[in-house]
MARFI-100036 format. One record per residue (C-alpha): residue in one letter; y, x, z. Coordinates in steps of 0.001 Angstrom, whole numbers, padded with zeros to 6 digits, always signed. Layout:
N
AYXZ/...
//
This chain:
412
X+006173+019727+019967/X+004868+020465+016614/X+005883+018366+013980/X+002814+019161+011689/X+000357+019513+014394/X-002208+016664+014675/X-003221+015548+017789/X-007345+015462+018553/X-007528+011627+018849/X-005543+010823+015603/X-006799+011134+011674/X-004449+013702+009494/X-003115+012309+006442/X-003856+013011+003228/X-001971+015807+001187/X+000518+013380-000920/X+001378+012005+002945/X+001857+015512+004573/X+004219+016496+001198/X+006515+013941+002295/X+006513+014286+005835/X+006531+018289+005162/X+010203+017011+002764/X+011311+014813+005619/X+010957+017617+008553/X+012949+020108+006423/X+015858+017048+005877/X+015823+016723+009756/X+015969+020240+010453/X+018855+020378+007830/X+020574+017952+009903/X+019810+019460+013155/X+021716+022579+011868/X+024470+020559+010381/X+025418+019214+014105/X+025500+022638+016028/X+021989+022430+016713/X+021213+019233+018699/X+020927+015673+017105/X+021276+012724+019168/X+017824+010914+019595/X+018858+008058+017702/X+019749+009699+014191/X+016855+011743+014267/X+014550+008469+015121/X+017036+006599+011740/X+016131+009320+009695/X+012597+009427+010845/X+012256+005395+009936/X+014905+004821+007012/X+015601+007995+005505/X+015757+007259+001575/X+012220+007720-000394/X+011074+009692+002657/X+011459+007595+006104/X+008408+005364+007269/X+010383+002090+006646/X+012106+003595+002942/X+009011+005446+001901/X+005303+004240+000562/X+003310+004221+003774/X+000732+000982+004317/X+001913-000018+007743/X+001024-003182+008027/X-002984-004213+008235/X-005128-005337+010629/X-007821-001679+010626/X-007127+001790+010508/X-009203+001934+007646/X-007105+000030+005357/X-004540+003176+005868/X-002248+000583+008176/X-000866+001263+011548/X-000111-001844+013349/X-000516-005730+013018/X+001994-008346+013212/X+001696-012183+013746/X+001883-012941+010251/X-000907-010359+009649/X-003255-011694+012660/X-003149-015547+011754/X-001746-017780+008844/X-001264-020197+011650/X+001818-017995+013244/X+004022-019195+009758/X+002240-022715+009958/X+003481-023315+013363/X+007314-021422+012986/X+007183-023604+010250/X+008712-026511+012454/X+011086-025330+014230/X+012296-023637+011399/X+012254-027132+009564/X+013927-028874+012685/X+017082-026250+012668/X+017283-026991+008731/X+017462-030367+009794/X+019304-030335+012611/X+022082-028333+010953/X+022147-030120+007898/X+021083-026931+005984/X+018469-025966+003212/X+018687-021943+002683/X+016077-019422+004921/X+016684-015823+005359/X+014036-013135+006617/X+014887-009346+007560/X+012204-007239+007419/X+009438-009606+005810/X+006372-007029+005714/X+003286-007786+003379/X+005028-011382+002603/X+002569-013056+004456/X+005046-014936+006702/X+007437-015910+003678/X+004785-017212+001585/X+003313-019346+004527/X+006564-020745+006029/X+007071-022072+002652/X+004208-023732+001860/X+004121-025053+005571/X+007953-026317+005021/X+006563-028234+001693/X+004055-029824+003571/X+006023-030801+006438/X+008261-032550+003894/X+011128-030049+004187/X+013145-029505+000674/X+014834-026096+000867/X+016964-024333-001976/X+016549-020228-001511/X+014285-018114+000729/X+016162-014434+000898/X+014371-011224+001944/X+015645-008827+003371/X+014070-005532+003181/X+014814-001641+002519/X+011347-000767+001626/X+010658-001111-002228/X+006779-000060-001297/X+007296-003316+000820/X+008972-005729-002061/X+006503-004675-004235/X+004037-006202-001517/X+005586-009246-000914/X+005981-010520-004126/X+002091-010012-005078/X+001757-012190-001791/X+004149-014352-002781/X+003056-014922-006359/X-000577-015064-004856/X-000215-017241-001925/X+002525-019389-003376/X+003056-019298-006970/X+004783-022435-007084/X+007828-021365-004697/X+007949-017935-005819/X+011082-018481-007832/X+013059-019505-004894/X+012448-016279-002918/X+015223-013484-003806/X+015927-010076-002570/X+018999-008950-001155/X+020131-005666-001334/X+023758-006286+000717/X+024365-009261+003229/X+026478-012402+002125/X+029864-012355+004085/X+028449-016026+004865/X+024956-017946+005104/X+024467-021563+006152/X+020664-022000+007134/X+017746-020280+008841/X+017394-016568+009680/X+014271-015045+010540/X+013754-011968+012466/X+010218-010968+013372/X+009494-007639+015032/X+012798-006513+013369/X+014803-005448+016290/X+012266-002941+018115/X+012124-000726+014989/X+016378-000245+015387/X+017115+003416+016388/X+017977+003968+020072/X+019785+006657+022088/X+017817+007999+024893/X+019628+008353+027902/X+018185+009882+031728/X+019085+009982+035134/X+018337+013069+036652/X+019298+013119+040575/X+022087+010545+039980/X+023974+012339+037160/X+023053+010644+033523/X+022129+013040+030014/X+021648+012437+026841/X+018130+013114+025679/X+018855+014738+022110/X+016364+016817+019637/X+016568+020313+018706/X+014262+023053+017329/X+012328+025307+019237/X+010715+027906+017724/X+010913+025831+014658/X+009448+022952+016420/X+011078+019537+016866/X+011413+019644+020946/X+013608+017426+023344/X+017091+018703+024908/X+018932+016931+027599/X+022824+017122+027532/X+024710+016149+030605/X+026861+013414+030051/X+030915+013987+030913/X+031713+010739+031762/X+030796+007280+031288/X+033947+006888+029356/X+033263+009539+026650/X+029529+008236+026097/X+030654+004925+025066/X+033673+006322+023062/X+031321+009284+021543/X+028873+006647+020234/X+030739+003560+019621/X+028275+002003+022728/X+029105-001236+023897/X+026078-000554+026806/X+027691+000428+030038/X+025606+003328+032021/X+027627+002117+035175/X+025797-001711+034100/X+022332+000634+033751/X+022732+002110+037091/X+023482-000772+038758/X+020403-003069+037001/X+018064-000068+038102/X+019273-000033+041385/X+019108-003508+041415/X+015639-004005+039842/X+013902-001444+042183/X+015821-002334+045808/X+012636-001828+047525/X+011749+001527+045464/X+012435+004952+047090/X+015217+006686+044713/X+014395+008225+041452/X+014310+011769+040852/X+014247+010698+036789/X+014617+007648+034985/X+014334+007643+031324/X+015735+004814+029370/X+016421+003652+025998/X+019886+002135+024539/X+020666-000294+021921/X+023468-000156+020321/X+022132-000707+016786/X+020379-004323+017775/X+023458-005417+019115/X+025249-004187+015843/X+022349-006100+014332/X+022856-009365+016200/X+026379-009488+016324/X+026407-008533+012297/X+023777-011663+011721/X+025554-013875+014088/X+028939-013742+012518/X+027288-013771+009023/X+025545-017423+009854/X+028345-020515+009804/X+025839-022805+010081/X+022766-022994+011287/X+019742-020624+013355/X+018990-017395+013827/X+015330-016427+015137/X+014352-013202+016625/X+010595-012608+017803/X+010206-009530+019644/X+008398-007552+022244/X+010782-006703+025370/X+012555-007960+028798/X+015372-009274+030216/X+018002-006592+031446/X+016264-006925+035133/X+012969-006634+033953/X+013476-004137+031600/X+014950-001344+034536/X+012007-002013+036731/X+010197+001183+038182/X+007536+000657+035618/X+009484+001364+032737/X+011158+004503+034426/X+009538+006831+031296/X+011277+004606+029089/X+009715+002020+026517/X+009478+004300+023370/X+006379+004702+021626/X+005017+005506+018089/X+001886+003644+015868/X-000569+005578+013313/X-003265+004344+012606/X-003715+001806+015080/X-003390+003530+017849/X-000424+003727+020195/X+001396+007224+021426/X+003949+008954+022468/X+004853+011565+020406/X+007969+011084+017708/X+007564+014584+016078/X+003976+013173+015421/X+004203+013033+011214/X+007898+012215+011014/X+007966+009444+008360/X+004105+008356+008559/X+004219+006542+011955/X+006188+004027+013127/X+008625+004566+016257/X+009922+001683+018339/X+011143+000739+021881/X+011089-002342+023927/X+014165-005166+023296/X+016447-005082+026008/X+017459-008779+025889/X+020163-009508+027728/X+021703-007344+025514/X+020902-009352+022882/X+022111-011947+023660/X+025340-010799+024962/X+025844-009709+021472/X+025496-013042+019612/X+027116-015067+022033/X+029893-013180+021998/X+030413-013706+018084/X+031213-017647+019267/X+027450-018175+018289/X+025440-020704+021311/X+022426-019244+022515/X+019687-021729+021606/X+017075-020752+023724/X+014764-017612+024922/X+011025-018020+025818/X+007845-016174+025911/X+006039-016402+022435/X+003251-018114+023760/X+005376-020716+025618/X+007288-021055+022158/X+004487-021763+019606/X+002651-024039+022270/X+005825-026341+022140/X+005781-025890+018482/X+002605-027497+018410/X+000147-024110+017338/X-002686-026249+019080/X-002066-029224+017016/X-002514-026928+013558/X-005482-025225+015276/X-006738-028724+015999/X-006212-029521+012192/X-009222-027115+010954/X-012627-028554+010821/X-014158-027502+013973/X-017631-027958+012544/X-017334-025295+010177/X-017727-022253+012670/X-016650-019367+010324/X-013361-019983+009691/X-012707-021888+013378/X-013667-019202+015454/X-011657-016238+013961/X-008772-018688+013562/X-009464-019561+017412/X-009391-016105+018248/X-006201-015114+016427/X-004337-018188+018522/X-005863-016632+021709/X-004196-013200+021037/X-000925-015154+020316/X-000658-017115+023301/X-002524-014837+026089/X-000955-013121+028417/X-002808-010282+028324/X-001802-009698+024604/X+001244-011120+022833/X+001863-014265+024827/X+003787-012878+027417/X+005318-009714+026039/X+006652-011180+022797/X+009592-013301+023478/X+011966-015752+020970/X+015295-015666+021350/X+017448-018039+018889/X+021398-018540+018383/X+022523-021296+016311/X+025623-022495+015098/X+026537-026386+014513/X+023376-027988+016375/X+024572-029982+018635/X+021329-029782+021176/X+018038-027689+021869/X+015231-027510+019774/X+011392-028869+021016/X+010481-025214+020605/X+012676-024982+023648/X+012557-027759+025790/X+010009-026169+028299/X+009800-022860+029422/X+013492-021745+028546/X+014214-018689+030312/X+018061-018244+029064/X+018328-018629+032759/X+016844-015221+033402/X+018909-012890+030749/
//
């Protein structure tokens, strides 16, 4: 594939936006060379996203909005409805509580929207709270959320800093919200029983795919420091699809960064919760036949594809959170796993209907679009059902209300 080539369905970038991407193909190919002339899938996707001044996540593209027009390429929560924050809000208070704790962390905290109105929910919910910390390796990004912040609430702004390492410790709340998807993965496929390693070289000076047979279980997980066991893979595939004929192929995605991620966060916090919202399965669910192309897939301009090479550094690449993984990585850190539901199941126990019911129904214009933004949350047809919460805490002695129905811990 051409890394400069547009595709017909998707709008070219300007020429300040093709300079950098143009700067960011010749790094890749400079590290394509560097390793003999194939680069594991995973570095190629971390330079792609975090590469310094030039990645999509380190670099000065818009990202998040809610139209193409606006130069964005995907929505969040936070972006679709001020009610998301309202209603995280309490939870997030009752872990504070809970845990005797008054400090809130966020990693990767976009425009700023959801930092500016989890604090002003927390204030009205009574909640006192020392420090909000961001976390976030975009400066384009900081840049946005504190305009946001200083716009949507001035008052708190001086109790929001930026942190450019981790504490070794943190006692409160950490916040994770479509965080974990955008954490490089190796691609790995099962061709006739025998797995490769889907890796990127160039062809014909073209970013193209490469599979490399893998020796032995053994030497993947020692070669990339993987704690994911392809014997585990091939057995929850097998297991997932009992009643499928055999594969010829299956494509899949592993995650050995989000479970660096987890365990990292998990061992940082003494005291208190850790939230992660996220798109993605349990391990069962996540091997089933229809995921045997694999979860990855790339935004620009609102408008979801499949092509990495697409614009390296202007579009967003992510995959699907495999998360039984997940939590096999915090819980193994001596952190509890506090719950796991479906987003929708989540906010309705945190009481999103009640702060939809608190807007004047009589005045239509700002019910019905707020209406409409709860619907997208909760259905199943959009983010209800394929965003999921999973939370580890530390020093609460019980469950949270976010939790008390529809826990499916059970399932991962």
């Amino acid at each position: 594939m051409n890394p400069n080539r547009p595709t017909d369905s998707l709008p070219a970038p300007g020429a300040d936006a093709l300079a950098q991407s143009e700067a960011l193909i010749d790094l890749i190919r400079e590290r394509i060379f560097a390793a003999g002339g194939w680069l594991p899938f995973d570095r190629y996707m971390d330079l792609a996203l975090y590469a310094p001044g030039l990645g999509y996540y380190s670099g000065g593209a818009m990202k998040f909005g809610k139209r193409a027009e606006d130069g964005s390429d995907f929505v969040t929560a936070p972006e679709l409805s001020p009610l998301f924050a309202r209603t995280l809000a309490r939870p997030v208070a009752q872990a504070l509580h809970k845990s005797g704790t008054r400090r809130v962390m966020e990693f990767g905290a976009g425009t700023g929207k959801l930092a500016a109105g989890l604090m002003n929910a927390l204030v009205a919910l009574g909640v006192e709270f020392d420090s909000y910390a961001i976390v976030d390796l975009s400066g384009e990004l900081r840049a946005r959320q504190r305009e946001t912040i200083a716009a949507l609430a001035p008052a708190l702004a001086s109790k929001v800093e930026w942190l450019d390492a981790l504490p070794d410790a943190f006692e409160g709340v950490v916040i994770g919200n479509e965080v974990l998807d955008t954490m490089p993965v190796r691609l790995v496929v099962r061709k006739l029983g025998a797995w490769h390693e889907r890796g990127v070289v160039l062809l014909n000076d073209r970013f193209a795919f490469d599979d490399r047979p893998i020796a032995s279980f053994t030497s993947f997980a020692s070669e990339c420091a993987s704690d994911v066991s392809l014997e585990a893979i091939d057995a929850a595939i097998d297991e997932a699809n009992d009643d499928e004929p055999p594969f010829a192929e299956y494509l899949s995605e592993t995650h050995e960064a989000a479970h660096a991620f987890t365990r990292t966060v998990c061992t940082m916090l003494t005291r208190g919760a850790a939230f992660f919202i996220d798109y993605g399965f349990p391990r069962r669910e996540f091997y089933h036949a229809q995921r045997a192309t694999g979860t990855l897939m790339c935004h620009y301009r609102h408008r979801a594809h499949a092509d990495p090479f697409l614009y390296p550094g202007l579009q967003d690449i992510t995959a699907h959170v495999e998360f039984t993984g997940i939590a096999e990585a915090g819980v193994e850190t001596g952190a509890d796993l506090l719950g796991f539901a479906s987003q929708a199941r989540f906010l309705m126990n945190a009481g999103i209907t009640d702060v939809l019911d608190e807007l004047d129904l009589a005045d239509a214009k700002r019910f019905l679009p707020a209406a409409n933004a709860v619907q997208k949350l909760l259905s199943e047809a959009e983010m209800g059902e394929l965003f999921k919460v999973i939370a580890f805490s530390r020093g609460i002695a019980d469950t949270l209300d976010a939790f008390v129905t529809g826990d499916r811990s059970h399932t991962l």
